[in-house]
C-alpha positions as CSV (number, residue, x, y, z in Angstrom):
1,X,0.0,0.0,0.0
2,X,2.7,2.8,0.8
3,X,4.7,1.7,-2.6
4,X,1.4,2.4,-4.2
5,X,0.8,6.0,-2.4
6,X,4.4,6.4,-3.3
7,X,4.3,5.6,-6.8
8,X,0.9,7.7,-7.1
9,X,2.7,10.6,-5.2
10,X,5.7,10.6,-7.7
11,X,3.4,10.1,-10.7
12,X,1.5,13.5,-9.3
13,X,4.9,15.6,-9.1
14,X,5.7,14.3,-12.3
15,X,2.6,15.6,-14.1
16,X,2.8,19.4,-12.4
17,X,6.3,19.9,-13.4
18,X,5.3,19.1,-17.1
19,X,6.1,21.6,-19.3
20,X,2.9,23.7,-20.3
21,X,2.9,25.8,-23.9
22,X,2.8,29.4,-24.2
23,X,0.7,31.1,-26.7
24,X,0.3,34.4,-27.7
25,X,-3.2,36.4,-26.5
26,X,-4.2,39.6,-26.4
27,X,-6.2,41.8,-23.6
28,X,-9.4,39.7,-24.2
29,X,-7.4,36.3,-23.9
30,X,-7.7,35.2,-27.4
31,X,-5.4,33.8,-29.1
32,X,-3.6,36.1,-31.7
33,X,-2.2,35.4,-35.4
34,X,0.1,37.6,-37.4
35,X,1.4,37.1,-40.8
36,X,5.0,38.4,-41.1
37,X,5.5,38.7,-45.2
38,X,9.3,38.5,-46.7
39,X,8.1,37.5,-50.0
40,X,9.3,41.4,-51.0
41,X,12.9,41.0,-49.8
42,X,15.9,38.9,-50.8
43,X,17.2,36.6,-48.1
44,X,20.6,36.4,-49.7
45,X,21.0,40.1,-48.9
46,X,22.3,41.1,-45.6
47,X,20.4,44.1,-44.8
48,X,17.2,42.6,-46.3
49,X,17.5,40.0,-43.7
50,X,18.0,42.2,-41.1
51,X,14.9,43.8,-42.3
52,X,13.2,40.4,-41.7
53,X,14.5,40.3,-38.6
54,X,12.9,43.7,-37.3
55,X,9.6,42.3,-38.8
56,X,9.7,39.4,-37.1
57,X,10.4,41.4,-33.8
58,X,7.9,43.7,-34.4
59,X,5.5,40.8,-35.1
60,X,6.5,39.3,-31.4
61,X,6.3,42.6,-29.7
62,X,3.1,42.8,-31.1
63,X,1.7,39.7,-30.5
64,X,2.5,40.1,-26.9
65,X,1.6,43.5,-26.3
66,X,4.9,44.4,-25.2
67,X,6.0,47.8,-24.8
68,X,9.1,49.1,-23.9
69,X,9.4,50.5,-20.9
70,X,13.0,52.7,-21.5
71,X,14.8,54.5,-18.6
């Protein structure tokens, strides 16, 4: 009987430390999709993909309604 309680007590631990996935919402709590386009920019280019990489930020930032708090 205590192997079982034990067994039952690990299996319990083992389940609320399981990782849990994040998504995206906004103020309401729904869940938010954005589209970040590149088809406009050429990936072998440098400062085009540097240009995706601001999108993509922006895209994140948005999704999350971050906003930067700068001191």
């Amino acid at each position: 009987m205590a192997k079982n309680l034990a067994i039952a007590a690990a299996l319990g631990l083992a389940l609320a430390a399981a990782p849990t996935p994040a998504f995206a919402q906004n103020a309401a709590g729904y869940n938010r999709d954005l589209t970040v386009t590149y088809t406009d920019i050429d990936l072998t280019k440098k400062s085009d993909r540097k240009a995706l990489q601001r999108r993509l930020d922006q895209a994140a930032r948005t999704a999350c309604n971050y906003q930067e708090q700068r001191t």
